[in-house]
C-alpha positions as CSV (number, residue, x, y, z in Angstrom):
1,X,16.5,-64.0,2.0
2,X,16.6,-60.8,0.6
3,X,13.5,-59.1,-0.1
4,X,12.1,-58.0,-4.0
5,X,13.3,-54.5,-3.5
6,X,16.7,-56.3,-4.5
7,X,15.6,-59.0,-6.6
8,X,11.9,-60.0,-8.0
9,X,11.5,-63.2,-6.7
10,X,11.3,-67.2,-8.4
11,X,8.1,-68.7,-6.8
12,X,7.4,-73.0,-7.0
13,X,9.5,-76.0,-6.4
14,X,10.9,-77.7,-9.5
15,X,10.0,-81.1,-10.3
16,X,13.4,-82.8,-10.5
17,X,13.9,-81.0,-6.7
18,X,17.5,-79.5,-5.0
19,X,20.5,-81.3,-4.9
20,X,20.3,-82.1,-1.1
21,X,17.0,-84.3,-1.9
22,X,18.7,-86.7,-3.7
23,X,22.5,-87.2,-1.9
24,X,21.4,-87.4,2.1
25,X,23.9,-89.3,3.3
26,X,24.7,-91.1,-0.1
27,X,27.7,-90.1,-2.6
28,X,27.4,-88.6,-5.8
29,X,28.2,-92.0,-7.4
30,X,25.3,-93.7,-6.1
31,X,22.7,-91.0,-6.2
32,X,23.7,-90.8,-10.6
33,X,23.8,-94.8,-10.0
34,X,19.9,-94.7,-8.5
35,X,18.5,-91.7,-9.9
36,X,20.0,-91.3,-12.9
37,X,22.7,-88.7,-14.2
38,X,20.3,-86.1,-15.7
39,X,18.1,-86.3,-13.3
40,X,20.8,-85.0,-10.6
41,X,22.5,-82.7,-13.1
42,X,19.4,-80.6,-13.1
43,X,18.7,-81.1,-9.2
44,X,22.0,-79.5,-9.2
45,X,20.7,-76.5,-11.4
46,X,18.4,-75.8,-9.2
47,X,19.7,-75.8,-6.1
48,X,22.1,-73.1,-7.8
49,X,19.1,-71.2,-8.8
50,X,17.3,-71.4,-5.6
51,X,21.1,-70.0,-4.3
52,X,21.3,-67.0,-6.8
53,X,17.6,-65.9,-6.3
54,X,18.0,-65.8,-2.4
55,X,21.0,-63.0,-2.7
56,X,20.3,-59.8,-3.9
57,X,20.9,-59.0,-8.0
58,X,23.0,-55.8,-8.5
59,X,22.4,-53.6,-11.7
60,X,25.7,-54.8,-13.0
61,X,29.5,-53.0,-12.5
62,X,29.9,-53.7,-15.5
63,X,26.8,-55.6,-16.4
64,X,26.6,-59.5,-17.2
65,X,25.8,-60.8,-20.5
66,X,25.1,-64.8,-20.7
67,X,26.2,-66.2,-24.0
68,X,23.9,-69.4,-25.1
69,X,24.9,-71.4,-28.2
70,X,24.8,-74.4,-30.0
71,X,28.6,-76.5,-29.5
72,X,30.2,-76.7,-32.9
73,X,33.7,-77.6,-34.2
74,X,37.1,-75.6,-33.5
75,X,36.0,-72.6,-35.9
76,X,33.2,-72.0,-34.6
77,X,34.0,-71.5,-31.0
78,X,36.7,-69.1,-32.2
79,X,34.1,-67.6,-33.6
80,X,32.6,-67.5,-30.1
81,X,35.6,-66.4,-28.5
82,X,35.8,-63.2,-30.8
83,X,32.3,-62.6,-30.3
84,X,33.1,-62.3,-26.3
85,X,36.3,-60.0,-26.7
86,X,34.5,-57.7,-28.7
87,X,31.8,-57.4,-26.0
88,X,34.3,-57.3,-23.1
89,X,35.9,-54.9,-25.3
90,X,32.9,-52.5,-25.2
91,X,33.0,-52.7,-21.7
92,X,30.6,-55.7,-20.5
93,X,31.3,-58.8,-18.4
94,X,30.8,-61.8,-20.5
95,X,30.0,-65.2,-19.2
96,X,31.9,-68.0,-21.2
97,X,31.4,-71.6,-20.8
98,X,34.7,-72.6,-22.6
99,X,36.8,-70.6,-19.8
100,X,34.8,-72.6,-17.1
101,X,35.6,-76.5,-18.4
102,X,38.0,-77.4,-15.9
103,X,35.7,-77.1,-12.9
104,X,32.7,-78.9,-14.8
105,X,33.7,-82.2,-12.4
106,X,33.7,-85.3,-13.5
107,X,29.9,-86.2,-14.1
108,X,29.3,-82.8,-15.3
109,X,27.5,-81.1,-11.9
110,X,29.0,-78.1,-12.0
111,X,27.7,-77.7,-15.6
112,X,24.0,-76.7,-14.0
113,X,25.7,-74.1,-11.6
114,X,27.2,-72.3,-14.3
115,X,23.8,-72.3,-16.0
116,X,22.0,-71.1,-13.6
117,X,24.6,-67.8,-13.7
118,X,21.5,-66.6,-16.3
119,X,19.3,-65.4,-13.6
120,X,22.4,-62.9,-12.6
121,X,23.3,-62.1,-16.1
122,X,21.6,-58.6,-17.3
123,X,21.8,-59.6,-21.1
124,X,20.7,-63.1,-22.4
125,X,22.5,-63.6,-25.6
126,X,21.8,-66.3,-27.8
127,X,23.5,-67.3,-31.1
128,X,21.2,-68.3,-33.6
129,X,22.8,-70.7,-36.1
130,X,21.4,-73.6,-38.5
131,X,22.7,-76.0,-35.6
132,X,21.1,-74.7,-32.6
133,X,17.6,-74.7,-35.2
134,X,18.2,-78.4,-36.2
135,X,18.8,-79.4,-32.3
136,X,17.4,-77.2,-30.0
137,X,16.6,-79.6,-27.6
138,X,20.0,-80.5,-26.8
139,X,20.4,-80.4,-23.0
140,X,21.2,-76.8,-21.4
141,X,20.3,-74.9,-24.2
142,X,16.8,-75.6,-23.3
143,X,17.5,-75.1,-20.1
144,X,19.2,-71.8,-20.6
145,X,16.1,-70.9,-22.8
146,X,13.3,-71.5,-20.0
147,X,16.0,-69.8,-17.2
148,X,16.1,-66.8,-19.6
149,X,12.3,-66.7,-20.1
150,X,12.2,-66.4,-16.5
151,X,14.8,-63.6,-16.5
152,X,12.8,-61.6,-18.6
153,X,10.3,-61.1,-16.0
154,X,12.6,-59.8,-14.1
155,X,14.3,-57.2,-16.1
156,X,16.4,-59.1,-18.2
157,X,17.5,-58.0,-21.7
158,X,17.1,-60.8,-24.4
159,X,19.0,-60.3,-27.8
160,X,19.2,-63.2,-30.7
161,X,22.3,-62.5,-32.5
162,X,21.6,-64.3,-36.1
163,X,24.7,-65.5,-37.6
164,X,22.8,-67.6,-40.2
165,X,19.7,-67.7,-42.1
166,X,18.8,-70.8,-43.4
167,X,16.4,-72.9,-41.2
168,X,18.5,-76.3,-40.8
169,X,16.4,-79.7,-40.7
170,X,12.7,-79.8,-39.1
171,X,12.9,-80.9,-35.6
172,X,11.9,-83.9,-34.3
173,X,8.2,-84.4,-32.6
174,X,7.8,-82.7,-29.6
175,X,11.5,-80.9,-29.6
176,X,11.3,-77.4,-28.5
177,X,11.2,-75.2,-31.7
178,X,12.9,-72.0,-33.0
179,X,12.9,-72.4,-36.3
180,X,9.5,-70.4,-36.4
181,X,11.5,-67.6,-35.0
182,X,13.0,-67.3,-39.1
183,X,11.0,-64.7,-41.1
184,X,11.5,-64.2,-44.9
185,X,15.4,-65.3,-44.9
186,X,15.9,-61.9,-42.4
187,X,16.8,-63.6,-39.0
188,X,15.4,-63.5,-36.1
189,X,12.4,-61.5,-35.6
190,X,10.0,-62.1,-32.5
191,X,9.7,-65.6,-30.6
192,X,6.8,-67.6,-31.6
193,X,6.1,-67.8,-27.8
194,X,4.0,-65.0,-26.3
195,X,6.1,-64.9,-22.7
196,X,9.0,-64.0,-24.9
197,X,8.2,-61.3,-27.4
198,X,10.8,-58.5,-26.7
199,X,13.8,-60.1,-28.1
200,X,15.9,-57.6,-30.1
201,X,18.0,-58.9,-33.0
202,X,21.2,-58.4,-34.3
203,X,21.7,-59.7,-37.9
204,X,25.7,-61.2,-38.8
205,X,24.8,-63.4,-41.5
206,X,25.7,-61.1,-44.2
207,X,29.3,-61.4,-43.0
208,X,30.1,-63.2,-39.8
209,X,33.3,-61.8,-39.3
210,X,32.1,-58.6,-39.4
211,X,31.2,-58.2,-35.5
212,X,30.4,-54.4,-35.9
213,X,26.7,-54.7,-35.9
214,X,26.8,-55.9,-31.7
215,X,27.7,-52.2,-31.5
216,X,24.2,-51.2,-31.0
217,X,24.8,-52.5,-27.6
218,X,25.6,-49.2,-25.9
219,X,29.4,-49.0,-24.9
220,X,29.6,-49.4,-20.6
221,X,31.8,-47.1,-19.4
222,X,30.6,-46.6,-16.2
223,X,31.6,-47.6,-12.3
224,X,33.5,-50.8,-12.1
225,X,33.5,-52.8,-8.9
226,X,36.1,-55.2,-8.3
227,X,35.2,-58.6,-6.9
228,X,35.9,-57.7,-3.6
229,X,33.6,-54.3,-3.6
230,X,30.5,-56.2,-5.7
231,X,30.7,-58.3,-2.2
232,X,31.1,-55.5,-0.1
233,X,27.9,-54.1,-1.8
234,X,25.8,-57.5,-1.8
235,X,26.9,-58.2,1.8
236,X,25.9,-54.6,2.8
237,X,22.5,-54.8,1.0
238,X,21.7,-58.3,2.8
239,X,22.5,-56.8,6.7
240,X,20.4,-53.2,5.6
241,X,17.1,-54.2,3.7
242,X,15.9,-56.7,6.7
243,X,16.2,-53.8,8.9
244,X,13.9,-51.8,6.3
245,X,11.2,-53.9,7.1
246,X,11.6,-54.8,10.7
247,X,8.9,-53.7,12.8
248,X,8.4,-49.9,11.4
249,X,11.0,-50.3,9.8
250,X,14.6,-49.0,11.4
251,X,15.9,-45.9,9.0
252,X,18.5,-45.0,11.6
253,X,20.7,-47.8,11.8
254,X,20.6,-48.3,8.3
255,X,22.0,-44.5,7.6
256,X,24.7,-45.7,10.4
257,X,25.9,-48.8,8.1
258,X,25.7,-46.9,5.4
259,X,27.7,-43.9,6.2
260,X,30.4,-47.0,7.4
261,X,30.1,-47.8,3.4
262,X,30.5,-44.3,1.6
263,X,33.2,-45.8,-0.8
264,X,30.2,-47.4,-2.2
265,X,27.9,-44.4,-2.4
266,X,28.1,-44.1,-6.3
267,X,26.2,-47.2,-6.7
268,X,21.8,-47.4,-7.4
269,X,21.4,-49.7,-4.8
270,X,23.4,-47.6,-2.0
271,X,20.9,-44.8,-2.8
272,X,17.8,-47.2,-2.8
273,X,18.8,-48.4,0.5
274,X,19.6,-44.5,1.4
275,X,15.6,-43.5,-0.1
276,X,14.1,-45.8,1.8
277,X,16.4,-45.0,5.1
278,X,15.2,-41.4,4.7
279,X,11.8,-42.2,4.4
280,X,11.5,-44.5,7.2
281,X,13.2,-41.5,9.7
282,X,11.1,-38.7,8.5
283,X,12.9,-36.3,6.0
284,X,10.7,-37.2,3.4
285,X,11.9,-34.1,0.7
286,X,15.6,-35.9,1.2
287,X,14.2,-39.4,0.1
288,X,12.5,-37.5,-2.8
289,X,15.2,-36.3,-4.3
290,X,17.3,-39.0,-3.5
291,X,14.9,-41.7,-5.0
292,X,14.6,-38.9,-8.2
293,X,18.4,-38.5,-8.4
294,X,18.6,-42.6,-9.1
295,X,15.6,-42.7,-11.7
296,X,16.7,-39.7,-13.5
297,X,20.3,-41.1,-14.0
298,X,18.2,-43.7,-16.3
299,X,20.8,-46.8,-15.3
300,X,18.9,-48.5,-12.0
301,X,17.5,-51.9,-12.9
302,X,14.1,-53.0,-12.7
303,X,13.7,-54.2,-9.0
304,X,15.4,-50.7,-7.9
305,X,13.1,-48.3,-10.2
306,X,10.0,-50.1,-8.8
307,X,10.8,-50.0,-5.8
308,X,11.8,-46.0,-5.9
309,X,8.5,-45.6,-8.0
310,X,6.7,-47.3,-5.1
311,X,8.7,-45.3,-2.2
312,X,7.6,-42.4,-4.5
313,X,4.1,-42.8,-3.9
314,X,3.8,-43.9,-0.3
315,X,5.7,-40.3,-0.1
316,X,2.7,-38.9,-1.9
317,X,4.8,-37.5,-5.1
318,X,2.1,-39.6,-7.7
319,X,3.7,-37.7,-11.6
320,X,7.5,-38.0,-10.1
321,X,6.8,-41.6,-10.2
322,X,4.9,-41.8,-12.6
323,X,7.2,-39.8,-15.3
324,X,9.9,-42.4,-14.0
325,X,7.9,-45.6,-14.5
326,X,7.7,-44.1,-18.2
327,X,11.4,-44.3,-18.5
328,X,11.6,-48.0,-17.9
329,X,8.8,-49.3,-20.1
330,X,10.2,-51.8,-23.1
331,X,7.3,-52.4,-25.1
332,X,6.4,-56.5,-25.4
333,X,8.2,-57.5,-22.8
334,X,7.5,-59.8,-20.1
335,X,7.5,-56.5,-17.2
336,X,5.6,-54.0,-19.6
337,X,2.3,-55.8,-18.8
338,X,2.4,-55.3,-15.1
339,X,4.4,-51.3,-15.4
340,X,1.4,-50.6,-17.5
341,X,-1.2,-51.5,-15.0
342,X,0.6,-49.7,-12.4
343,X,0.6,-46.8,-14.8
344,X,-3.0,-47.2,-14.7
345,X,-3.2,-47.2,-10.8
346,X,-1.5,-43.5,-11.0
347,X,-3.2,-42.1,-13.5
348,X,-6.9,-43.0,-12.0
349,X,-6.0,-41.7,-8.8
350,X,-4.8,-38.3,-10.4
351,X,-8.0,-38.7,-11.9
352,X,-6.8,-39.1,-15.9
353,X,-9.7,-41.9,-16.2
354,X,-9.7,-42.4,-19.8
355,X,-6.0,-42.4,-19.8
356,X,-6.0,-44.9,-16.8
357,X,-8.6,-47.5,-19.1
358,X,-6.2,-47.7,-22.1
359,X,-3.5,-48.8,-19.7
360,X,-6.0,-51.3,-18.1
361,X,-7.1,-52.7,-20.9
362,X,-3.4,-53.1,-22.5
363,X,-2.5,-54.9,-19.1
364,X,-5.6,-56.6,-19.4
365,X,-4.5,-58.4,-22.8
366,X,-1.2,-59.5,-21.5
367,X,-0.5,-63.0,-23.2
368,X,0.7,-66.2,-21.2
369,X,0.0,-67.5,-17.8
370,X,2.7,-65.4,-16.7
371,X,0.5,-62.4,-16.4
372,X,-2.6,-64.5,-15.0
373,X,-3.0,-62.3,-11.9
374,X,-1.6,-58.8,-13.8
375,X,-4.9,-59.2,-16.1
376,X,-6.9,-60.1,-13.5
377,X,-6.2,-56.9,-11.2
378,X,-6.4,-54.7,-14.7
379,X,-10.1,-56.3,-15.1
380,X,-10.9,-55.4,-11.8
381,X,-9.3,-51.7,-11.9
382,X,-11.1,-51.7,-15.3
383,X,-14.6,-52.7,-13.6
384,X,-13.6,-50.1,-10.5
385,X,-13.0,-47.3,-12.6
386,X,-16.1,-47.5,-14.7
387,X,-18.4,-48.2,-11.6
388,X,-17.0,-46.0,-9.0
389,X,-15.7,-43.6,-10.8
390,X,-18.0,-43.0,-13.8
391,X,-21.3,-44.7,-12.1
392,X,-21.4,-46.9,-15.0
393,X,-22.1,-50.1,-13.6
394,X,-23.5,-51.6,-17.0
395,X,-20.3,-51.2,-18.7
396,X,-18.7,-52.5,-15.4
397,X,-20.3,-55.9,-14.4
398,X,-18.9,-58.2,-17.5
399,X,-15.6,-56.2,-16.2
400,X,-15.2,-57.4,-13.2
401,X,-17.3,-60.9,-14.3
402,X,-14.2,-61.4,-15.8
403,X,-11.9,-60.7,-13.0
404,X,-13.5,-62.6,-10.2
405,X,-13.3,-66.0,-13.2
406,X,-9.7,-65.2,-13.6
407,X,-9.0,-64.9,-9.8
408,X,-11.9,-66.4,-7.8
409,X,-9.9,-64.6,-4.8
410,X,-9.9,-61.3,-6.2
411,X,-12.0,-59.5,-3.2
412,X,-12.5,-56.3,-3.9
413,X,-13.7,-57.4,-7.8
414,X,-15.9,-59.6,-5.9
415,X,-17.5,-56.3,-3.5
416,X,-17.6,-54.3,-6.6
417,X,-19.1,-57.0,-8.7
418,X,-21.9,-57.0,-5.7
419,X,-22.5,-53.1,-5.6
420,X,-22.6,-53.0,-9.7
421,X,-25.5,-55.9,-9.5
422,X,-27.5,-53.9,-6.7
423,X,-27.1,-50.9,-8.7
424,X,-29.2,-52.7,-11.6
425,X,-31.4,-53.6,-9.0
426,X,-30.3,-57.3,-9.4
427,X,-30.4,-57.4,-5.7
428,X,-31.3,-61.3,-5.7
429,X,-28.1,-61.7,-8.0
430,X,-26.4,-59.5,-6.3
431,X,-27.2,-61.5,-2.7
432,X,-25.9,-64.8,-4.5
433,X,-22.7,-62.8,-5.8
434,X,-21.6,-62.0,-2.3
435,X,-21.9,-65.5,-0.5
436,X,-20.2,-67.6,-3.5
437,X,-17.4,-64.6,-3.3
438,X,-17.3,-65.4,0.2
439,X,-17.0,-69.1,-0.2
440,X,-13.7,-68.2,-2.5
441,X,-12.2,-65.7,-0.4
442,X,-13.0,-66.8,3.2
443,X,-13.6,-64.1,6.0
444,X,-14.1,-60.9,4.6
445,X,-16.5,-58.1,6.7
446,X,-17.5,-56.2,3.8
447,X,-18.7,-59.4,1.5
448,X,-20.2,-60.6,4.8
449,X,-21.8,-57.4,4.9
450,X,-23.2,-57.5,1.1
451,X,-24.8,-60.9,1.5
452,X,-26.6,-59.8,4.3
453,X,-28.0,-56.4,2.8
454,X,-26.7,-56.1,-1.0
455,X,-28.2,-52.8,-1.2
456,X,-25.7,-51.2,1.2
457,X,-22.8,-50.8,-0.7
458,X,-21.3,-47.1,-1.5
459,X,-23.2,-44.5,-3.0
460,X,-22.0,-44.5,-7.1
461,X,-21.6,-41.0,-8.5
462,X,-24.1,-39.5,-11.2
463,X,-22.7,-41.1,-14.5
464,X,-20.1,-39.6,-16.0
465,X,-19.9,-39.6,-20.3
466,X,-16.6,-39.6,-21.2
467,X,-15.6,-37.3,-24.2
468,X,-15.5,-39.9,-27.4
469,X,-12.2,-40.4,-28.5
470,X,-11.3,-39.1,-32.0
471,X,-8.0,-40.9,-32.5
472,X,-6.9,-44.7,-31.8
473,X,-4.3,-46.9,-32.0
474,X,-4.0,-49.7,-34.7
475,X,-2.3,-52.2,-32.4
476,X,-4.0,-52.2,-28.7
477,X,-6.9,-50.1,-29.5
478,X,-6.3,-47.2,-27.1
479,X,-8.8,-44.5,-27.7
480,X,-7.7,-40.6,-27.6
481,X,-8.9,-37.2,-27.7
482,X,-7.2,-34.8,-30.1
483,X,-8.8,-31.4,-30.8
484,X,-8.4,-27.8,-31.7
485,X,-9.1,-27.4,-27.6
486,X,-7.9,-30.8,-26.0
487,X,-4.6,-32.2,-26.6
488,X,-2.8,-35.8,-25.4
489,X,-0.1,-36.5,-23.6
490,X,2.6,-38.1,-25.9
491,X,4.1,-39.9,-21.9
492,X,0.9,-40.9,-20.5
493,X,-1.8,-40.5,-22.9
494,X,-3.5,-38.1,-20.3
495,X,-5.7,-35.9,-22.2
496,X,-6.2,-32.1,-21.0
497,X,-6.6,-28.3,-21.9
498,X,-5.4,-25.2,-20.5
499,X,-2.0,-26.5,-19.3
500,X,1.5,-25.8,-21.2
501,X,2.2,-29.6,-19.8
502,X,0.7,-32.4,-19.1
503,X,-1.2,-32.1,-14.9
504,X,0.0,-35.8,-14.8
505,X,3.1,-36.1,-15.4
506,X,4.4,-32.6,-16.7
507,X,5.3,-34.2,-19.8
508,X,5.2,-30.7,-22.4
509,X,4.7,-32.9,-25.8
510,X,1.5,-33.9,-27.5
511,X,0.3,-36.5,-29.8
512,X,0.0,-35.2,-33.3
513,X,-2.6,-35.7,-35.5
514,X,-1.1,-38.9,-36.9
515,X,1.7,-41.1,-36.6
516,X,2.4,-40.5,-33.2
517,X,3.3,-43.5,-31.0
518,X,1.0,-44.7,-29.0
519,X,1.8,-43.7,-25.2
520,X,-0.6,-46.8,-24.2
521,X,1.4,-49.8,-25.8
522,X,4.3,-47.7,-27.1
523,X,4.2,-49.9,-29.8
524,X,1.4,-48.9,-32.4
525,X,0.5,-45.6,-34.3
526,X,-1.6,-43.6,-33.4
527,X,-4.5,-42.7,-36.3
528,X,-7.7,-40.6,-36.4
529,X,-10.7,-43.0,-35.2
């Protein structure tokens, strides 16, 4: 299996189970016969799934776009059809179930294979008609819906092409709903779900012929692989990234396979594997600019950036990764959450701690059990920062309250949650903190150590007053500093003085005094306080 530098894993087993569970030894026939034809139809979806997340995802030569609509007569799939030629026109690969119907099988089991080709796809793009409103619980679209919501998390692109206004009929009780998803007769707008809020919208219901508006999707004209190299590629990525992680790690015999590859050398992920080769055999400034080469060409996927950004800082170059992680961002989507916090991570260890609480606390509102353990390492980060690094352990303890409730196993919210109760002299409550954080995370040496003697924990440094902010944003609430001396970082938010660019990430632009965007949420304005 190959690891998440090459494809953020699917974690759980589905209900329905794999394929293999239900056949043994027994036919197709009787399995439908025992178990029911939907029933195997989706075991058969995911054991396709489980397939495709196992293999490594490629940032797309050309990248994939999944179409997902509602089945309607003989116009309307032409409609479909010149939809597709107009994106394979601008240069993308474009899944289509109608050119897959004669390898469906005869109970439809190949159906859930070619579903589960979402996960792969790089664009998930749904047509929006009366139809698809009035039965959107029709089986695979919902299925194509929760795969896609999945995607997201992982980098995927979601667009809702509208090609009609009107909400059809109400749905039935207890049918999945999009019909909340129509706003003032204008289309799509944002799902009503929070896990999927970063769905961009492309309006054709003015004219439906008129398929000019899909050119906001950029035109790909970049590297093609054929068939044959995309496998070349994926079978070179699964023989080099296991060797990346064996033992130390084995950089040389990596650079070996790859220089037996160089046809292949134009592509993110040859350079990824080359990065993290480099790093492994010592020529650290090599990896550096190799790693920077990929992020600054602004095309790697998700899984490749974060892992680049990661490689980044082991190599100890904190603002190259963290102007990169800045490039990636997409504001509400399912990934900005957990970039943010990791935005936070850099910018408190460069020592931008106001700059590293707004991106805390805007991880720390993510929305949806998706992001469960995201907010609870931002409300432990949040409850670090203001204890260790500001010796403000008042404004710390519901902080990190809150994290060790969200993640009872969350140890070193539990050690700080201990120090910032002895630092009240609550040493009786900080005693009973310790042992009930050692009951939820097992053996740990420094919580053992706290419940025997809470007032041994580190020294806190004198408290530190941050500079109030003067500015804020309307949306998440980030606070700034903008003055005739101080100015903001229009990248990272890091306030300083004294520098013609940003000392975090050598970003030269500044907030203004209002109506800047917010460089917290990248979402909201930014207005005086």
């Amino acid at each position: 299996m190959v690891s998440s530098r090459f494809r953020v894993p699917f974690t759980g087993r589905p209900g329905e189970g794999y394929l293999e569970d239900y056949l043994h030894s027994a036919t197709v026939e009787s399995a439908i016969d025992r178990y029911g034809l939907l029933k195997i139809r989706r075991a058969a979806l995911n054991s396709a799934v489980r397939d495709l997340a196992r293999r490594p995802k490629l940032r797309g030569y050309p990248p994939r776009i999944f179409v997902s609509y509602r089945w309607d007569d003989e116009a309307g799939h032409e409609w479909i059809r010149n939809l597709v030629h107009h994106l394979r026109e601008r240069g993308y690969h474009v899944e289509l179930d109608q050119e897959h119907l004669d390898v469906i099988g005869p109970h439809g089991i190949e159906i859930g294979p070619f579903v589960a080709r979402v996960i792969d796809c790089h664009i998930f793009l749904r047509v929006v008609t009366r139809k698809l409103l009035a039965d959107d619980a029709r089986e695979w679209l919902v299925e194509e819906q929760q795969l896609a919501t999945l995607a997201e998390h992982t980098g995927q692109r979601q667009i809702d092409v509208t090609k009609e206004t009107r909400p059809g009929p109400r749905r039935r009780s207890g049918a999945f709903s999009l019909d909340e998803m129509l706003k003032d007769g204008h289309g799509v707008t944002v799902s009503a779900f929070p896990e999927r809020r970063a769905v961009e919208t492309i309006d054709l219901s003015a004219d439906p012929s008129d398929l000019t508006p899909l050119n906001r999707l950029a035109e790909y004209r970049g590297l093609v692989l054929s068939p044959d190299e995309e496998a070349r590629l994926l079978a070179l990525i699964e023989r080099a990234d296991p060797l990346l992680d064996a033992g130390d790690g084995d950089g040389d015999t990596v650079l070996q396979l790859l220089a037996q590859h160089e046809n292949l050398a134009a592509t993110d992920e040859y350079d990824q594997l080359r990065a993290n080769a480099l790093a492994l055999v010592g020529a650290t400034s090599a990896a550096v600019a190799t790693a920077d080469a990929v992020l600054v060409r602004g095309s790697a996927s998700y899984q490749t950036s974060r892992d680049l950004c990661f490689l980044l800082l082991e190599l100890g170059r904190p603002r190259v990764a963290l102007r990169a992680l800045g490039t990636i961002r997409r504001p509400g989507s399912a990934l900005d959450w957990s970039i943010a916090g990791l935005i936070g991570d850099i910018l408190d260890d460069l020592g931008s701690y106001q700059a590293a609480i707004n991106h805390y606390r805007h991880t720390a509102s993510a929305p949806g059990e998706h992001h469960n353990e995201a907010r609870a390492a931002a409300l432990g980060n949040l409850g670090y920062v203001y204890l260790i690094r500001l010796g403000d352990a008042p404004s710390a303890l519901p902080l990190l309250r809150a994290a060790v409730e969200s993640d009872p196993r969350h140890e070193s919210a539990w050690a700080n949650l201990v120090t910032a109760l002895a630092a009240l002299d609550r040493l009786e409550d900080a005693r009973a903190a310790a042992h009930r954080g050692l009951r939820q995370v097992g053996r740990s040496e420094s919580l053992r150590t706290l419940a025997q003697d809470p007032e041994t924990p580190l020294p806190l440094p004198d408290p530190v007053r941050l500079p109030p902010a003067t500015h804020a944003c309307g949306t998440c609430g980030a606070g700034y500093v903008l003055t005739s001396t101080v100015r903001t970082c229009t990248a990272c938010g890091t306030s300083y003085a004294d520098h013609p660019w940003c000392p975090c990430c050598r970003h030269p632009a500044t907030l203004s005094d209002s109506g800047s965007r917010c460089p917290t949420c990248l979402d909201g304005v930014v207005t005086p306080a």
